[in-house]
C-alpha positions in Angstrom: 58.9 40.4 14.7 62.8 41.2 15.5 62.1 39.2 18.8 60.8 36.3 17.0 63.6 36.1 14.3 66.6 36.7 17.4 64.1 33.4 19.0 64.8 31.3 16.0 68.5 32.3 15.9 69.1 31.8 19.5 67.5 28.6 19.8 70.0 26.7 17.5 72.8 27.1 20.3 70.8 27.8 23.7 67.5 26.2 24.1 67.5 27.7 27.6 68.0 31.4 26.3 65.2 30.9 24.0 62.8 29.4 26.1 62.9 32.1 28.0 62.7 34.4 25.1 59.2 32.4 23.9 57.0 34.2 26.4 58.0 37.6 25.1 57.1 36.2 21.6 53.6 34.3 22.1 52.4 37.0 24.8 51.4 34.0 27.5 53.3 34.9 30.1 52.4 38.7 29.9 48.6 37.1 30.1 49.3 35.4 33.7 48.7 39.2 35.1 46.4 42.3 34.6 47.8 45.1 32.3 50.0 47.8 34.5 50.5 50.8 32.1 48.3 53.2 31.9 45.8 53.5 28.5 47.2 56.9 26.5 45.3 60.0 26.8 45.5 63.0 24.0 48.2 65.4 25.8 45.8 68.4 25.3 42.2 67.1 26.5 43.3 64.7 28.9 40.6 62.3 27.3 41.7 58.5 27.3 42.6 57.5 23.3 41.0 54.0 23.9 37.9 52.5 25.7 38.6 49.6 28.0 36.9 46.6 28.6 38.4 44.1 31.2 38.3 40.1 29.8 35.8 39.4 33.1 33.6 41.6 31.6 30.7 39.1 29.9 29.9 38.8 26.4 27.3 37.4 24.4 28.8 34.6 21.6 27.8 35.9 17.7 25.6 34.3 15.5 27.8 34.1 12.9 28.0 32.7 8.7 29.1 29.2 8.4 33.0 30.9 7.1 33.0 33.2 9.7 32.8 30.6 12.0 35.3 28.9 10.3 37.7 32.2 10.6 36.9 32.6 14.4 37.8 28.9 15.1 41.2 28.9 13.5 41.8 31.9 15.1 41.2 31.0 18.3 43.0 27.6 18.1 46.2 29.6 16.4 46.1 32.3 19.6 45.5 29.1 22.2 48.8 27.2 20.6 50.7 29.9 20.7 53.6 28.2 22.0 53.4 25.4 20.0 53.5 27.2 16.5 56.7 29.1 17.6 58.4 26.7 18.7 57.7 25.0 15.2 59.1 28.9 13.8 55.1 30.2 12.6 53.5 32.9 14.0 49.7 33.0 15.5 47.6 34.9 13.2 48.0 38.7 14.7 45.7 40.9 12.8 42.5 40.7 11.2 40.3 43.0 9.0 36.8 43.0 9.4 34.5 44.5 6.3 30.9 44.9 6.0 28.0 46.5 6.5 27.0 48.2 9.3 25.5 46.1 12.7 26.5 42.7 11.3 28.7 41.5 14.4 31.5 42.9 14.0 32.7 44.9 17.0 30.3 42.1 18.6 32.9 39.2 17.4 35.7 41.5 18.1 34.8 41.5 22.0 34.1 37.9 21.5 37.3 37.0 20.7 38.8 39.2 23.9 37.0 37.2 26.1 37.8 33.4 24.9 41.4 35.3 24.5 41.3 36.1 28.1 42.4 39.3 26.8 41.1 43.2 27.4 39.9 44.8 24.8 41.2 48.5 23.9 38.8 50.1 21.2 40.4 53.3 19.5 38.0 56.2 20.4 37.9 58.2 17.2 35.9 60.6 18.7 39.4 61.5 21.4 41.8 60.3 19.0 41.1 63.1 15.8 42.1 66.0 16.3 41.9 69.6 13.9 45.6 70.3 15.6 48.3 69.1 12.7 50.1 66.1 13.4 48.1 65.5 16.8 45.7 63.0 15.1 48.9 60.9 14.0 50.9 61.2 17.6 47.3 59.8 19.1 47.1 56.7 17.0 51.2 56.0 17.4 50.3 56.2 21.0 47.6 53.5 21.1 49.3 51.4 18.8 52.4 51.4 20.7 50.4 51.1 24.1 48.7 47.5 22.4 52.2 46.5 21.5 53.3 46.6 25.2 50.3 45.3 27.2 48.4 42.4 25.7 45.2 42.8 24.3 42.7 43.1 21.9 42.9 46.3 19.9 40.0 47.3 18.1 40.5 50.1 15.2 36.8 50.5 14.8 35.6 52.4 11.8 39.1 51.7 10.4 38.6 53.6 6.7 38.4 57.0 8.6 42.1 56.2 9.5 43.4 54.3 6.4 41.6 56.0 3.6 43.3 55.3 0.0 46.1 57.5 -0.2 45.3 59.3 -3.8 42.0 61.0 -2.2 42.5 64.4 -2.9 40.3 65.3 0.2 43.1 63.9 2.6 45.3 66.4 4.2 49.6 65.2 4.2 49.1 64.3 8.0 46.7 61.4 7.0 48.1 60.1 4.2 51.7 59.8 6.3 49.6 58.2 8.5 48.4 55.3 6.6 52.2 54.4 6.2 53.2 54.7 9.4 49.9 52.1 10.6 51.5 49.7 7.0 54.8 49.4 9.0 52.9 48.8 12.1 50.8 45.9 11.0 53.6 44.1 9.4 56.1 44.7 12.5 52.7 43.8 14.8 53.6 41.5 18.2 52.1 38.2 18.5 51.4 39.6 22.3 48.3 41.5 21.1 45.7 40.9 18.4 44.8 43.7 16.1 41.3 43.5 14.8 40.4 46.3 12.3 36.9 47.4 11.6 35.1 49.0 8.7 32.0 49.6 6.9 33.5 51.4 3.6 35.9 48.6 2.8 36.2 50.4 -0.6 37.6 53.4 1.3 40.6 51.8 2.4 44.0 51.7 1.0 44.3 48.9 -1.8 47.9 47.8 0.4 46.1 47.6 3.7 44.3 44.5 2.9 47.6 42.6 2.2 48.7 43.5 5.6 46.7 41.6 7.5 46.9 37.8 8.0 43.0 37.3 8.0 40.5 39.0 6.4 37.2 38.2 7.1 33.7 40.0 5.6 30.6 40.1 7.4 27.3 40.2 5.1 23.9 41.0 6.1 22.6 37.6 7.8 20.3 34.7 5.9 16.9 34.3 7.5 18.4 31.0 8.9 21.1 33.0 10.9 18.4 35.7 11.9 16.3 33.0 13.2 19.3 31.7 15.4 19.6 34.7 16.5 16.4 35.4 17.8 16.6 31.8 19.2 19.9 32.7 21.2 17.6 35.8 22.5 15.0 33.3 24.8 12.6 33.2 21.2 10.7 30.0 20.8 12.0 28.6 17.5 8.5 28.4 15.2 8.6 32.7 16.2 12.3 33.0 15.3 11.3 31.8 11.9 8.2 33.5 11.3 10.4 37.1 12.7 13.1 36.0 10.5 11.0 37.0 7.2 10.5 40.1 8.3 14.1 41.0 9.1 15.2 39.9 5.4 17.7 42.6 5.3 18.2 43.4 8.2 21.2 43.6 10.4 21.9 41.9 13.8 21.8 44.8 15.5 18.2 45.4 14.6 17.0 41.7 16.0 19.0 42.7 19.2 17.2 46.2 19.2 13.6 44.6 19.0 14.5 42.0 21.6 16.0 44.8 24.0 12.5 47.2 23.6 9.9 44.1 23.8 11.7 43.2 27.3 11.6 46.7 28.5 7.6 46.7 27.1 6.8 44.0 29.2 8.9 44.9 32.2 7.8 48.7 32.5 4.4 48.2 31.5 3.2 44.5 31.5 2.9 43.5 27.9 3.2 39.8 27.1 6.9 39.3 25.7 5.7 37.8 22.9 3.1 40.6 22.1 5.1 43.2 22.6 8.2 41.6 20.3 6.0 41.2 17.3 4.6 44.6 17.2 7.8 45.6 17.9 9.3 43.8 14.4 6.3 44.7 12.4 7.0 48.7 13.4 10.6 47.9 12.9 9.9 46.4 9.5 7.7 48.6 8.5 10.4 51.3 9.4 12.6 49.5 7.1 10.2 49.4 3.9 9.4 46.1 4.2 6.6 45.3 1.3 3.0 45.6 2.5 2.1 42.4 1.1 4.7 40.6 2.9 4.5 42.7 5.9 0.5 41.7 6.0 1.3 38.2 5.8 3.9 37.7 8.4 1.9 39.9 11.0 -0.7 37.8 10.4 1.4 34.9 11.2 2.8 35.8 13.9 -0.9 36.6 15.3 -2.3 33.3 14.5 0.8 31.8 16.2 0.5 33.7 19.3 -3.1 32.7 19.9 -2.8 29.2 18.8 -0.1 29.0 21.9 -2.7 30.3 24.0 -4.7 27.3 23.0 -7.4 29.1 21.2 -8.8 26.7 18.2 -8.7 27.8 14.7 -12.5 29.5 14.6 -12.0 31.7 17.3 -8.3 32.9 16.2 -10.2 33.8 13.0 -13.0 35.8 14.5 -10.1 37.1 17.4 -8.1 38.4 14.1 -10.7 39.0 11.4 -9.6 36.1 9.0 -11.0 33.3 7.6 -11.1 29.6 9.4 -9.2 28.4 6.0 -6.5 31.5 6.2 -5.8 30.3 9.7 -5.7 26.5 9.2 -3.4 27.6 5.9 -1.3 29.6 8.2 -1.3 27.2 11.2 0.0 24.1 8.2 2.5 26.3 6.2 4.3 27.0 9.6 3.9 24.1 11.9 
C-alpha cells in the first residue's frame, strides 16, 4: 500500500522513477522468475508452515454458479491488467473470502486461480502452524503472511474461522484474539504482488470486521442439479447419465461427484467392471449413505439401469425381464429421460 501511494506521488514529477517503481506494485516482474526464499518452518518442529504447489503443477477448472463465475472472471482480468489499473491509480483486487459449506470448490477454485495466475500456491498448514506453546501460534501465521508478501503467490488461509474467530468468544485465549488484529492490519496493508484467498466453512464464526477487509467476497452453496450434472459431464459422463446421477446427488457436494467418479475408475481398472456400472452402484451406495429417500432412490436406480441396458442396445422387453419391471415402466422411463 505505502509503495503504491509513494507510485502515485512520484509519478507526477518522474515518470521514469515510477515506472520502475510499477513492477514492485503490480507483482509482474517478480512473476518473470520462480520464488527464491525459502517457505517458513515453525522454529521448534522444523515442519514447513505452508504446503506448496508450483503453478506447472495441473489443475482441473471448477464447475462453478453462474456469480461465481462472474467473481472468478473479474478477478482474473483485474490480476491480468495489473499494470494497466495502476497506472490509472486502482488496485487489482488482492484478497478474497471464500464461505460455504464444506467440498463445494473452494480450495478447488483457489488452486484454479494459482494456475491461470501463473502463480504458486502456499496453503497455511494448520495442522504445523497451531501450536499449545503461547504466542508461537501467532509468530507462525506472521511468518507466512510476511513470507506471501515477499514472494508472489497465492496464499490460501484454509479453514480461515479457526484463525479469525469473533473476538468476544469467551473460549478464545488473549494470543488469538491479538491475533485476529494483527491478520485485520494485514489484509488492509496486503500487496498487490500476492493474492490472499481465505477459506471457511463456519462463516458465522468469523469476526463481524473481517468481512469488510476483503475486496471480494464470494459464497459457495451446495450445487443445483444442473451444476452437478456439468460436473459429472466434465468427469468423461455421457450427458443423459450426468442428469439421471444429478437427482441423486441433490444435496450433495462436489467433492462427493468427484469421490464416486474416482472409486468407479479404480472399480473398473483393478477389477474389470464396466465404468458405467460400477459409477452407478457407486452413487446409489453413496446416496443411500447420504439418506437419500427410498422412493426417489428406487426410481433413479431404476433409471440409471434401464439407461445402461438401452445403451447396450437391448429393446424395451428384455430390459424389463433383465430388471424385473414392466414393458410400460421401461418405455415410461426410456420417454421421461430421452
Amino acid at each position: 500500500m505505502r509503495v503504491r501511494r509513494f507510485t502515485s506521488l512520484v509519478r507526477q514529477s518522474d515518470e521514469a522513477l515510477a515506472a520502475a517503481v510499477m513492477p514492485m506494485v503490480t507483482g509482474t516482474a517478480m512473476r518473470r522468475h520462480d520464488t527464491s526464499s525459502a517457505p517458513p518452518v515453525d522454529s521448534d518442529t522444523k515442519l514447513p508452515l505452508v504446503r506448496f504447489e508450483s503453478p506447472d503443477q495441473p489443475a482441473a477448472e471448477p464447475v462453478l454458479s453462474p456469480e461465481a463465475t462472474v467473481a472468478v472472471t473479474r478477478l482474473l482480468k483485474e490480476r491480468e491488467s495489473a499494470d494497466k489499473l495502476t497506472a490509472a491509480g486502482l488496485v487489482p483486487i488482492r484478497s478474497v473470502l471464500m464461505s460455504g459449506p464444506p467440498g463445494v470448490g473452494k480450495t478447488m477454485t483457489a488452486r484454479w486461480l494459482a494456475r491461470q495466475l501463473h502463480l504458486p500456491l502456499y496453503t497455511l498448514d494448520l495442522a504445523s502452524v497451531m501450536s499449545s506453546f503461547l504466542g508461537r501460534t501467532g509468530a507462525n501465521v506472521r511468518a507466512v503472511l510476511e513470507h506471501a508478501q515477499r514472494e508472489p503467490c497465492v496464499l490460501l488461509l484454509d479453514e480461515f474461522d479457526a484463525i479469525a474467530k469473533r473476538r468476544d468468544d469467551d473460549s478464545d485465549v488473549g494470543e488469538l484474539k491479538r491475533l485476529v488484529t494483527v491478520i485485520l492490519q494485514t489484509i488492509d496493508d496486503w500487496t498487490p504482488m500476492s493474492l490472499l484467498v481465505a477459506a471457511t466453512n463456519h462463516g458465522e464464526l468469523l469476526d463481524p470486521a473481517v468481512w469488510r477487509r476483503f475486496d471480494m467476497r464470494m459464497n459457495f452453496e451446495l450445487p443445483s442439479p444442473a451444476l452437478i450434472s456439468l460436473a459429472f459431464q466434465a468427469k468423461g459422463v455421457e450427458r443423459a447419465m450426468a442428469d439421471l446421477l444429478a437427482k441423486l446427488f441433490a444435496g450433495q457436494s462436489m467433492s462427493a461427484v468427484a469421490r464416486v467418479v474416482d472409486a468407479s475408475r479404480k472399480e473398473h481398472v483393478l477389477h474389470g467392471v464396466k465404468f458405467e456400472q460400477a459409477l452407478v452402484n457407486a452413487a446409489m451406495e453413496a446416496s443411500q449413505q447420504h439418506g437419500m429417500a427410498v422412493k426417489v432412490l428406487r426410481s433413479a436406480g431404476r433409471d440409471l439401469q434401464v439407461l445402461l441396458h438401452q445403451a447396450q442396445g437391448m429393446p424395451a422387453r428384455e430390459i424389463a425381464d433383465a430388471i424385473g419391471v414392466s414393458h410400460t415402466t421401461v418405455l415410461r422411463s426410456i420417454k421421461s429421460n430421452a
